[in-house]
MARMAR-131189 format. One record per residue (C-alpha): residue number from 1; x, y, z. Coordinates in Angstrom, 2 decimals. Example, Ala and Ser with C-alpha at 12.3 -4.5 7.8 and 13.67 -1.06 7.14 Angstrom:
2
+-----+---------+---------+---------+
:   i :      c1 :      c2 :      c3 :
+-----+---------+---------+---------+
:   1 :   12.30 :   -4.50 :    7.80 :
:   2 :   13.67 :   -1.06 :    7.14 :
+-----+---------+---------+---------+
This chain:
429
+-----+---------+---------+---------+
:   i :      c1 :      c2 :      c3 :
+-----+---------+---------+---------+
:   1 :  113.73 :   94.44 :  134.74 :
:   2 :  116.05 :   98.09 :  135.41 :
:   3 :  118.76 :   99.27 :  133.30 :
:   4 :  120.48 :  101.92 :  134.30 :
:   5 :  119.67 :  104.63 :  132.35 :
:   6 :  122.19 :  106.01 :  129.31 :
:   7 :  122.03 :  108.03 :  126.69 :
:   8 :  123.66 :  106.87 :  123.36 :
:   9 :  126.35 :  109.62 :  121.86 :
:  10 :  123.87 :  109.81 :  118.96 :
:  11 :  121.23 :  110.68 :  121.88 :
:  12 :  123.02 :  113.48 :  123.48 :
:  13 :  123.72 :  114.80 :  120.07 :
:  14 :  120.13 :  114.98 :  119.25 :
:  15 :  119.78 :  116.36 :  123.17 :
:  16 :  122.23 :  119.11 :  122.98 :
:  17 :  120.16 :  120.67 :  119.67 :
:  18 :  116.66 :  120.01 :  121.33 :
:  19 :  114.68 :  123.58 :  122.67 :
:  20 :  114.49 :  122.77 :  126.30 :
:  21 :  111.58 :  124.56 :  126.93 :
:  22 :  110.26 :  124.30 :  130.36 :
:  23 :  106.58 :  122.87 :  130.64 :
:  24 :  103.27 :  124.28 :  132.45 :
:  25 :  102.65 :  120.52 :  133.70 :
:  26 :  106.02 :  119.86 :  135.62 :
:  27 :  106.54 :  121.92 :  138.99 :
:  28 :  109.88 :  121.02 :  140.61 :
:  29 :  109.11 :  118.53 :  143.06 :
:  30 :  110.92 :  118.95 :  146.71 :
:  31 :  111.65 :  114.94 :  147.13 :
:  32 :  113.10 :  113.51 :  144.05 :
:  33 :  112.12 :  110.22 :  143.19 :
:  34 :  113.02 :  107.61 :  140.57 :
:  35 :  110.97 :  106.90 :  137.57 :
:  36 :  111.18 :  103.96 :  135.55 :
:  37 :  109.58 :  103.81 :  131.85 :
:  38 :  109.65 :  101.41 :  129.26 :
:  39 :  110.39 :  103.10 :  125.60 :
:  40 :  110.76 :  101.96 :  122.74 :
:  41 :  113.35 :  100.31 :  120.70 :
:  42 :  116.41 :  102.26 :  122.13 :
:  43 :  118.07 :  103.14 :  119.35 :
:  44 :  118.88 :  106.29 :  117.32 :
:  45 :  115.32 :  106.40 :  116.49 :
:  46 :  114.15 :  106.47 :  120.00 :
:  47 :  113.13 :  109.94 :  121.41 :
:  48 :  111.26 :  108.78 :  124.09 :
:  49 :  114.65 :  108.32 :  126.53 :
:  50 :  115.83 :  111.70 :  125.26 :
:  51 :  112.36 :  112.98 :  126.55 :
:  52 :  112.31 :  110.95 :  129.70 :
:  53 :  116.36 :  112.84 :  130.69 :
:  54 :  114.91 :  116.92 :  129.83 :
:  55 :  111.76 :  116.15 :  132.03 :
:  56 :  114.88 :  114.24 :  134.95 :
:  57 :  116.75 :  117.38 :  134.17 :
:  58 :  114.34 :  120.49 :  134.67 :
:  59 :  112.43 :  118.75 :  137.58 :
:  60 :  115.15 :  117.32 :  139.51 :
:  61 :  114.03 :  113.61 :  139.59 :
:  62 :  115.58 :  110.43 :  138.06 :
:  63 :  114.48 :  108.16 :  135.37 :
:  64 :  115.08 :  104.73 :  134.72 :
:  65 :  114.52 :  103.16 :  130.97 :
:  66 :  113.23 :   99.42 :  131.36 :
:  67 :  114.67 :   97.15 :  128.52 :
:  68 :  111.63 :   95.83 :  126.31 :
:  69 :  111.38 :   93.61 :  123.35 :
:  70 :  111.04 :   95.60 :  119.97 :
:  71 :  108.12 :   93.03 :  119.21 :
:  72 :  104.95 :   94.94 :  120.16 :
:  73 :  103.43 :   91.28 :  120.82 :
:  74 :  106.68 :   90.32 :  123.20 :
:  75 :  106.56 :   93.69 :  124.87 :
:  76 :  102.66 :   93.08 :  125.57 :
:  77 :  103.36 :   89.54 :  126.76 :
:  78 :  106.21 :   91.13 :  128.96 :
:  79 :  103.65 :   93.78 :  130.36 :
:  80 :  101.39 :   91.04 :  131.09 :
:  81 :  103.28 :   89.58 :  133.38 :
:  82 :  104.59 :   92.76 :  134.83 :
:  83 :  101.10 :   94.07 :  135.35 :
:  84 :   99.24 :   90.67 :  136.38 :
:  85 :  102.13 :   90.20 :  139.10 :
:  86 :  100.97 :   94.08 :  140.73 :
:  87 :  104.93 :   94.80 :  139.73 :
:  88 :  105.65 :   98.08 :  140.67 :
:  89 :  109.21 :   98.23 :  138.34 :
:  90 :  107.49 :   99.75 :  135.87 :
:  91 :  106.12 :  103.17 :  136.44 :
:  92 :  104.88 :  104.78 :  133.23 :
:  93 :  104.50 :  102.06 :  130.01 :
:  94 :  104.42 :  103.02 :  126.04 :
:  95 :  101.30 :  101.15 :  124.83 :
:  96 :  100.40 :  100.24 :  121.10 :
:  97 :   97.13 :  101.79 :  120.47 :
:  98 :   95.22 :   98.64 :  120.37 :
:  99 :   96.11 :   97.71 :  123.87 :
: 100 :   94.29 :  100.12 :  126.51 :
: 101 :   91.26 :   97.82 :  126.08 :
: 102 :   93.04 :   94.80 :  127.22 :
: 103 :   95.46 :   96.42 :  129.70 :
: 104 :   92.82 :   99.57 :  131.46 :
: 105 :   92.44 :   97.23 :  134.83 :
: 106 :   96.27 :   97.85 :  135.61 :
: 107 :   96.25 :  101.41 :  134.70 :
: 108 :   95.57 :  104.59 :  135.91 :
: 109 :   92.98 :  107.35 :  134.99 :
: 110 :   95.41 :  109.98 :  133.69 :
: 111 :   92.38 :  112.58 :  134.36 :
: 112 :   92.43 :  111.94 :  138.15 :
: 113 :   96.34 :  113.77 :  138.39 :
: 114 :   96.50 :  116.21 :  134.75 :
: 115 :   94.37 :  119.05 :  133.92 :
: 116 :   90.75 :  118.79 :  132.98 :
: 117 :   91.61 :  120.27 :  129.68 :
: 118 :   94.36 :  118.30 :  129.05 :
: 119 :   92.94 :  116.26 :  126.22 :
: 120 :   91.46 :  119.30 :  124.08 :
: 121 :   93.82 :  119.28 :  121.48 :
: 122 :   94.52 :  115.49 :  120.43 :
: 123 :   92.20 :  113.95 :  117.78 :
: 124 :   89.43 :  112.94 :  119.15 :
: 125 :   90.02 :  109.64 :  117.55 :
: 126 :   92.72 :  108.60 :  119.40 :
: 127 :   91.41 :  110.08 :  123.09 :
: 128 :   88.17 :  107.94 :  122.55 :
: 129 :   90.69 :  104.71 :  121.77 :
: 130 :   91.79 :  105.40 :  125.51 :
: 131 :   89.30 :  106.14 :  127.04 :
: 132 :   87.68 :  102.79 :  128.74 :
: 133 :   84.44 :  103.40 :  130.48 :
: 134 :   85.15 :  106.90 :  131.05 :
: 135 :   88.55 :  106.30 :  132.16 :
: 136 :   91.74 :  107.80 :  130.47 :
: 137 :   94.17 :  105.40 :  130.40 :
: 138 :   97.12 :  106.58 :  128.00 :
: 139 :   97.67 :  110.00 :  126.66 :
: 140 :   98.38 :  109.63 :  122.32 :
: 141 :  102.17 :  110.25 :  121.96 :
: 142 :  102.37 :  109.60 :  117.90 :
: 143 :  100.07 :  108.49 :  115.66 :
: 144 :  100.21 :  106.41 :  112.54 :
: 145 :   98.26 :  105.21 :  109.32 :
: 146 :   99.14 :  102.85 :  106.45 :
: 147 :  100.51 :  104.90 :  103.19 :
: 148 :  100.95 :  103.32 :   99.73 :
: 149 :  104.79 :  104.39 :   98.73 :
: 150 :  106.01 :  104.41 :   94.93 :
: 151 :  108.67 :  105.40 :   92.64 :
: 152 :  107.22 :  108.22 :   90.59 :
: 153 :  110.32 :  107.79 :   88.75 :
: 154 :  109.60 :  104.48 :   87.32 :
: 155 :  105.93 :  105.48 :   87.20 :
: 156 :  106.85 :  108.28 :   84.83 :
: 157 :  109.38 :  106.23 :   82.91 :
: 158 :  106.39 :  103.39 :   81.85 :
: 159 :  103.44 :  105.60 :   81.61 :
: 160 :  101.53 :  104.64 :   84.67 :
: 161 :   99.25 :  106.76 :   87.02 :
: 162 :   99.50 :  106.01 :   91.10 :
: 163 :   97.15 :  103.57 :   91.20 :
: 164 :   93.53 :  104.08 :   93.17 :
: 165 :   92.43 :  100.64 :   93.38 :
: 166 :   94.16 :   97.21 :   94.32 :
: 167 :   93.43 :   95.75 :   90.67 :
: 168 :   94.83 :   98.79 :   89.44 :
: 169 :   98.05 :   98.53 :   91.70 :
: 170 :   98.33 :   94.82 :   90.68 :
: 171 :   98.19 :   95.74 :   86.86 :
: 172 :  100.49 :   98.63 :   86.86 :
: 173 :  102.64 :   96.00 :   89.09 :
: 174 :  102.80 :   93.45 :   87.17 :
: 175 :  103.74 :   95.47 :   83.81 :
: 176 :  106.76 :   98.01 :   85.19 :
: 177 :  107.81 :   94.38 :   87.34 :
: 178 :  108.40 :   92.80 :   84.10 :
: 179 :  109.99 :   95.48 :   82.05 :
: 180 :  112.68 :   96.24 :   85.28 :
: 181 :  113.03 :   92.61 :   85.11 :
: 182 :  113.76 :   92.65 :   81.20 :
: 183 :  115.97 :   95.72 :   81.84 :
: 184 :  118.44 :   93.12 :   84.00 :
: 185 :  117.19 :   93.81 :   87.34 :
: 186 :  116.49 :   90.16 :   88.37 :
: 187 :  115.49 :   91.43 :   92.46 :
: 188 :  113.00 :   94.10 :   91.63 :
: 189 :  109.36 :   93.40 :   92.55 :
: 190 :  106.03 :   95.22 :   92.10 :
: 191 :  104.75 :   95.01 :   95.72 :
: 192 :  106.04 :   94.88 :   98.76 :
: 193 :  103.80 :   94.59 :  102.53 :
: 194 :  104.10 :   92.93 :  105.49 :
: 195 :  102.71 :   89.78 :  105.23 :
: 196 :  103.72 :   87.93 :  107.82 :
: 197 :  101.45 :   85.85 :  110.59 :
: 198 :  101.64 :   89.25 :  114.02 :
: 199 :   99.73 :   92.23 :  113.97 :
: 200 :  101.28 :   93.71 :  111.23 :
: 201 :   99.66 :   91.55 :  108.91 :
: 202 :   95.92 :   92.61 :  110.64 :
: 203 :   96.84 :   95.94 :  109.99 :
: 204 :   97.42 :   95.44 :  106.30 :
: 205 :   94.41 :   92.73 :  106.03 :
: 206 :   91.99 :   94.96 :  107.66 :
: 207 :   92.95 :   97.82 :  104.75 :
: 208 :   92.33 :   95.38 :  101.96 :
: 209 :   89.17 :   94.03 :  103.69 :
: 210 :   87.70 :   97.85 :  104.72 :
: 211 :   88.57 :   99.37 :  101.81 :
: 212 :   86.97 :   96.65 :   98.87 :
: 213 :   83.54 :   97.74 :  101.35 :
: 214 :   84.12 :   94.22 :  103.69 :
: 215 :   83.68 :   96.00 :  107.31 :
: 216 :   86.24 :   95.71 :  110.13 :
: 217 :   85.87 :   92.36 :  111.26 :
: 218 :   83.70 :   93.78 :  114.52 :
: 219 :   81.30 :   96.08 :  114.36 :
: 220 :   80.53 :   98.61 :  116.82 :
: 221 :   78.41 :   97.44 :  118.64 :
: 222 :   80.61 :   93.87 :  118.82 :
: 223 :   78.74 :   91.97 :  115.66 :
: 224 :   81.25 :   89.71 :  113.86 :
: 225 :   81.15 :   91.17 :  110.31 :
: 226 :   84.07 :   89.26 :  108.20 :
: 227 :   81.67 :   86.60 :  106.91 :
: 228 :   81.15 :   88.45 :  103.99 :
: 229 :   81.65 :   87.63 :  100.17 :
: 230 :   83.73 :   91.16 :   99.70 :
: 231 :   85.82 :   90.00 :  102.17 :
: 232 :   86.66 :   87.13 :  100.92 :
: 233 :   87.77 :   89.00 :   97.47 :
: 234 :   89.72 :   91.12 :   99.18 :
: 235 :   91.84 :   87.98 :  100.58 :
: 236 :   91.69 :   85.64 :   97.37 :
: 237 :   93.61 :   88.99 :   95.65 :
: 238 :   96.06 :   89.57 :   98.26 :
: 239 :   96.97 :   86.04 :   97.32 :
: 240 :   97.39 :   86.11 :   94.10 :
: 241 :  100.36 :   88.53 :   94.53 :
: 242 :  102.20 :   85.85 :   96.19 :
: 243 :  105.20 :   84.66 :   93.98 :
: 244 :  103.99 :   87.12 :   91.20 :
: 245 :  104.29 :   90.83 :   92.36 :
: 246 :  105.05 :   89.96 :   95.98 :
: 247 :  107.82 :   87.68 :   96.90 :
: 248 :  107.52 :   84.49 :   98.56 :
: 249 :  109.43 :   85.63 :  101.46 :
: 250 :  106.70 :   88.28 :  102.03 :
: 251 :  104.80 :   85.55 :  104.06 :
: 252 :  107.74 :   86.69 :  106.67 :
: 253 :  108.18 :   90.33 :  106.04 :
: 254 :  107.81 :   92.71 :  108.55 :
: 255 :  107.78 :   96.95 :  108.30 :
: 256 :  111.58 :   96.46 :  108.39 :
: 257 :  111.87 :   93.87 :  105.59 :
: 258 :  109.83 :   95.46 :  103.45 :
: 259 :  111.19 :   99.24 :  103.68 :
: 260 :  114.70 :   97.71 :  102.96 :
: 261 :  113.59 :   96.13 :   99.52 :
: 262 :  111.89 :   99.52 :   98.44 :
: 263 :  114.98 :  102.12 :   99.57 :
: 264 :  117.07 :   99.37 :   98.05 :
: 265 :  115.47 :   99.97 :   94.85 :
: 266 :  113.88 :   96.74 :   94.33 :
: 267 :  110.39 :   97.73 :   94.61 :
: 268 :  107.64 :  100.12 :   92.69 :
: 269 :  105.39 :   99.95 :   95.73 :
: 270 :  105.62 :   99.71 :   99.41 :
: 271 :  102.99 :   99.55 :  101.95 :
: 272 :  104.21 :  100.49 :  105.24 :
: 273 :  103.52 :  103.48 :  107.95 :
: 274 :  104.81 :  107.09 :  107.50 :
: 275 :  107.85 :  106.77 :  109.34 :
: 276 :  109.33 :  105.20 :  106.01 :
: 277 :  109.08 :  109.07 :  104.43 :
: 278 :  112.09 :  110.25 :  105.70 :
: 279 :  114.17 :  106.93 :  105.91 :
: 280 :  113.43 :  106.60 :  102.04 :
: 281 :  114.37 :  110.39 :  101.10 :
: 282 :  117.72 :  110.47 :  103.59 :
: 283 :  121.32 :  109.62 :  103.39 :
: 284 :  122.14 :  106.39 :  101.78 :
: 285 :  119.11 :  105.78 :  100.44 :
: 286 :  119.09 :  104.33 :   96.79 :
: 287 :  115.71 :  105.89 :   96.01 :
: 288 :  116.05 :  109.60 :   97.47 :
: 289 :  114.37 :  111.81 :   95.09 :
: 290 :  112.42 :  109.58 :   93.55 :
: 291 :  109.62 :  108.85 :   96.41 :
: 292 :  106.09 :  109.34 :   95.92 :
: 293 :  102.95 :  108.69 :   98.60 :
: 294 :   99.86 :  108.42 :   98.32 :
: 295 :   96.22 :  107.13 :  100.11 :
: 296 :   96.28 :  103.17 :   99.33 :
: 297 :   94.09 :  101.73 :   96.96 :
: 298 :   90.67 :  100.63 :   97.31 :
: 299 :   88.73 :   97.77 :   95.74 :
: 300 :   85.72 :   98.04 :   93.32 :
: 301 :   83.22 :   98.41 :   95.81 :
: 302 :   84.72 :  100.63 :   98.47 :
: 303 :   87.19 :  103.76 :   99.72 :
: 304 :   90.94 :  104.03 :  101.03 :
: 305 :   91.04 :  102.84 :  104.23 :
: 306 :   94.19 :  103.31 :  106.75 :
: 307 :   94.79 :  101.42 :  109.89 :
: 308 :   95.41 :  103.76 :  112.55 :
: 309 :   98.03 :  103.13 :  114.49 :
: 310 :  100.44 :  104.59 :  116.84 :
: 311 :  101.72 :  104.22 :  120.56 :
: 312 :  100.51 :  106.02 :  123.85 :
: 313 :  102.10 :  106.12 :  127.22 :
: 314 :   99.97 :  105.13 :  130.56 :
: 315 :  100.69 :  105.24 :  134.11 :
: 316 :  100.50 :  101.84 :  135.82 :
: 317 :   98.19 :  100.70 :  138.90 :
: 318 :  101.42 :   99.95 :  140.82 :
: 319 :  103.83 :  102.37 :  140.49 :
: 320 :  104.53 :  103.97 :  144.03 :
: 321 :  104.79 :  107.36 :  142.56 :
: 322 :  101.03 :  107.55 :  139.92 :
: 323 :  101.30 :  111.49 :  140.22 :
: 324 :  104.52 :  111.78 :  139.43 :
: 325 :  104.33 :  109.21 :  136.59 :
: 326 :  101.50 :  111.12 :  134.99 :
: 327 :  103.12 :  114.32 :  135.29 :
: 328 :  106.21 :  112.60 :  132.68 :
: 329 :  103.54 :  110.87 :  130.69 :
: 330 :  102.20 :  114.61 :  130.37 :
: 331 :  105.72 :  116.06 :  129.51 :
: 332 :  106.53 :  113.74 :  127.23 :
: 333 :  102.88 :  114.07 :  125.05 :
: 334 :  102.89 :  117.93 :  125.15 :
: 335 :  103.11 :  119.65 :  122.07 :
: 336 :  106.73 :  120.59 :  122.96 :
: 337 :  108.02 :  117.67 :  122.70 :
: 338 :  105.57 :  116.17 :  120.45 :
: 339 :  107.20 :  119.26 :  117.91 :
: 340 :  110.24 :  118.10 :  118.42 :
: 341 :  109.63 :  114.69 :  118.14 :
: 342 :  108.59 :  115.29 :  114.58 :
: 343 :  110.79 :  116.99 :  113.60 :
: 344 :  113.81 :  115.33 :  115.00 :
: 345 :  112.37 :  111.84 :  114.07 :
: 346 :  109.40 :  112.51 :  111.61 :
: 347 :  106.96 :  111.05 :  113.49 :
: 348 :  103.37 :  111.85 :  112.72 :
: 349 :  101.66 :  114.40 :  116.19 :
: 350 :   98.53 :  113.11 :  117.65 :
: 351 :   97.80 :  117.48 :  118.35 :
: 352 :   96.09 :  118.21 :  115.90 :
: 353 :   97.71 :  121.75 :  115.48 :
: 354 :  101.15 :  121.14 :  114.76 :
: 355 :  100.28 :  119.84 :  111.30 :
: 356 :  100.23 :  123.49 :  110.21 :
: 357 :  103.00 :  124.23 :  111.96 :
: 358 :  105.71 :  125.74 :  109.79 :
: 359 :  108.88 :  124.19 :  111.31 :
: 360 :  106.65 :  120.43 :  111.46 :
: 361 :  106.05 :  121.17 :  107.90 :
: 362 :  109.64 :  122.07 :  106.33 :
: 363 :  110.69 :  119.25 :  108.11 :
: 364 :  108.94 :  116.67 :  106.56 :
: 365 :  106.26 :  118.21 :  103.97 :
: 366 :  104.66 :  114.63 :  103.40 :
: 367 :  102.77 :  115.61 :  107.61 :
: 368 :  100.27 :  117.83 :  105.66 :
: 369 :   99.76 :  114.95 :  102.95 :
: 370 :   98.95 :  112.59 :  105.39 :
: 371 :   96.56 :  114.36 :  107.77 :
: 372 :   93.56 :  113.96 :  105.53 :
: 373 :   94.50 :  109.73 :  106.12 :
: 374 :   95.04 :  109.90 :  109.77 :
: 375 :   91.17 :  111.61 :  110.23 :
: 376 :   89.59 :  109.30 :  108.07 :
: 377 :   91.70 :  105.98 :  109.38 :
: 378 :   89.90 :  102.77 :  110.27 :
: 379 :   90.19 :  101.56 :  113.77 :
: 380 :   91.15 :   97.90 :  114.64 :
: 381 :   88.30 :   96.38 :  116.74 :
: 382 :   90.12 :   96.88 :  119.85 :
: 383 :   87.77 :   98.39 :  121.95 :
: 384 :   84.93 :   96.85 :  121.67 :
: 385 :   86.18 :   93.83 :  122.11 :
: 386 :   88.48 :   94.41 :  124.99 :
: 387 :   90.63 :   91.71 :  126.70 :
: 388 :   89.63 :   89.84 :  123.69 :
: 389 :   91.30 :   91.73 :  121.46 :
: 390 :   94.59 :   89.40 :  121.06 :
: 391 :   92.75 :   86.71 :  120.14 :
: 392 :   90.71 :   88.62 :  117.58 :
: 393 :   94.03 :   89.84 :  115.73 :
: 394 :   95.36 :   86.52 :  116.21 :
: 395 :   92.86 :   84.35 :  114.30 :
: 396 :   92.71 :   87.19 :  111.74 :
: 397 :   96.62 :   87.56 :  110.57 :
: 398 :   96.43 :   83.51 :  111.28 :
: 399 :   93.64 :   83.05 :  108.68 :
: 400 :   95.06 :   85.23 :  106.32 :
: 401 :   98.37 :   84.47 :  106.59 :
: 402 :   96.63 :   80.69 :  105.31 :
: 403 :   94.90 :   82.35 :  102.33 :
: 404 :   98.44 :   84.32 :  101.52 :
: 405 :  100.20 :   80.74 :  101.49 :
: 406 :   97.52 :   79.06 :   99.39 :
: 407 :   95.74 :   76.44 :  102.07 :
: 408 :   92.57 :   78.10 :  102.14 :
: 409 :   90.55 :   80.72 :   99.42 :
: 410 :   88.97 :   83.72 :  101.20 :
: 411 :   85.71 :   82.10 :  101.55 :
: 412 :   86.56 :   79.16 :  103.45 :
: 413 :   88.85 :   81.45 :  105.46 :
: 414 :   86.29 :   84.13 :  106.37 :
: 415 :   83.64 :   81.30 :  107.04 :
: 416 :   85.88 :   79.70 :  109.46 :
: 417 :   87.26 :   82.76 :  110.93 :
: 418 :   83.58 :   84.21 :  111.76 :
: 419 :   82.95 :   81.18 :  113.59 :
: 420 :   85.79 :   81.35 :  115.49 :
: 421 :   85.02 :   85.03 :  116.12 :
: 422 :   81.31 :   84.36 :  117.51 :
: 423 :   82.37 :   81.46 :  119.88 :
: 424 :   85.26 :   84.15 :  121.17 :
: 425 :   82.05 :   87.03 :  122.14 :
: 426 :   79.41 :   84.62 :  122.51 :
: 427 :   78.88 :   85.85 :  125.82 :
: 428 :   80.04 :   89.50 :  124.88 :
: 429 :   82.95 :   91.13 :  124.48 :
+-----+---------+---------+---------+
């Protein structure tokens, strides 16, 4: 599973401007050894290999990038089978932020080799979601939350407000859809999210579900909730953007899909994560300028609710070097790097401090916009219901993925799906 480790041109241009401040965390160790850590995607956007080098660099060690799938559910199937083989290629892992419930047997507690205090400035949010029976298993490296993005430009040009619920959104949709259309723009839709059957489409379902006052699927204290009539809304009008607002092929759109439609200019709003923000404002981008964001909607008997999301790195139960492992995983989550990260990449800190940071800030003002979202996000039911959790997501994006295509209404669907969910914790989670 190695690849020898290389950085792209792109990389060591991004390296070369990078403050290479030395850390508290890192002493220089007298035998270097070689770490091996699976990132992300690899690309340009990837500054978890350009971490990985500084901390090779100042401390006199090696690293090692593992190649990974860019699908979070091929890279968890991959770790899997890394993990349940006691594979020891794989020193320090970047988890999604619904999978320290289902991984924690194969990983280490990051508080037996880091400082006590080494958790005191994260949200506490996102320490609790790794922390599994007392055990920290991942330290938060950046965190996420579902926006609602929207062309104040065509807003302004109709008469519309941002919308603040989902019937609202659908209305204002529907209207500024059909005048674009009228104006000779055959491609341009009202909405665009990611509807198709992975986790993507949990994340999205969850927000419509939470936020028309449905619950989250799990309680808890691990009581399947979904059977619930406000639920069921929530789905039925999901649907009905299908082929109206939405486009068919939205039953196969992921994050990527759908931000290329918006910064294309064929859409008034975009659901996706915050990364979008600078993508959509940069070079070569058809809508620069004319980006809005704002809280998503909520339905007539509830609040905005964001799915939290983000990725974390852990050290794993079979790496032949834990203490140096955790020492990178603690490198590369410091608020160093974490500063940099955002700033170089515009992802969103899990410390809370550096979202009043001024250099954080004047490089992407929409951070202070979006803290307010990321401390009031709604949690996938990942914890409580542990090695389980798969399967929860699974029927959920599944079902709803059934209702977006038309083969089921949202009460058959949330029926069904809260049956399947009981026989799944029937003897607990």
């Amino acid at each position: 599973m190695k690849t020898s480790f290389h950085l792209s041109p792109a990389h060591h241009r991004l390296l070369a401007g990078l403050l290479l401040g030395g850390s508290t965390l890192i002493a220089q160790n007298a035998l270097a050894a070689e770490i091996a850590i699976a990132c992300g995607a690899g690309d340009t956007s990837d500054y978890c290999p350009i971490a990985a080098q500084q901390w090779a660099e100042q401390t006199g060690n090696t690293v090692k990038v593992v190649s990974t799938p860019n699908s979070p559910t091929e890279k968890l199937s991959l770790y899997q089978q890394l993990l349940g083989s006691e594979s020891s290629d794989v020193d320090v892992l970047m988890v999604d932020i619904v999978w320290p419930g289902m991984l924690d047997d194969h990983l280490v507690d990051l508080s037996e080799y880091l400082p006590d205090d080494i958790a005191d400035d994260f949200f506490p949010a996102l320490i609790d979601n790794n922390t599994i029976d007392d055990r920290l298993v991942a330290m938060p490296w950046y965190t996420d939350a579902g926006v609602l993005y929207y062309r104040k430009d065509l807003l302004a040009k109709y008469g519309h407000e941002v919308p603040e619920t989902w019937q609202e959104l659908t209305d204002t949709a529907t209207d500024i859809q059909a005048a674009e259309r009228e104006a000779g723009n055959d491609d341009f839709w009202g909405f665009s999210f990611q509807g198709r059957a992975y986790e993507g489409l949990t994340c999205n379902a969850l927000e419509w579900v939470a936020s028309h006052g449905g619950g989250t699927l799990v309680d808890a204290k691990g009581e399947v909730t979904i059977d619930n009539p406000r639920a069921a809304a929530a789905l039925d009008l999901a649907a009905s953007w299908i082929g109206t607002i939405s486009p068919e092929g939205a039953l196969n759109h992921t994050e990527e899909e759908t931000r290329g439609i918006f910064q294309s200019g064929n859409a008034l709003f975009l659901r996706n994560w915050p990364y979008v923000w600078s993508l959509s404002n940069g070079d070569g981008s058809e809508v620069a300028g004319k980006v809005g964001m704002a809280p998503l909607p909520h339905g007539p008997e509830g609040e905005s609710k964001a799915t939290l999301g983000g990725w974390n790195f852990a050290v794993s139960r079979y790496s032949e070097h834990p203490a140096l492992a955790a020492e990178l995983v603690a490198f590369i989550t410091s608020q160093e790097q974490q500063k940099a990260h955002a700033v170089q990449m515009g992802r969103n800190p899990t410390i809370e401090s550096l979202y009043q940071d001024e250099q954080v800030l004047a490089s992407n003002p929409s951070m202070s916009d979006i803290y307010e979202t990321l401390t009031n996000g709604v949690a996938r039911p990942a914890t409580v219901t542990g090695d389980a959790y798969a399967r929860v997501s699974n029927a959920f994006f599944n079902h709803t993925h059934r209702v977006l295509s038309g083969e089921l209404d949202g009460a058959t669907a949330v029926r069904q799906l809260g049956r399947e969910l009981e026989r799944l914790g029937r003897r607990g989670w």
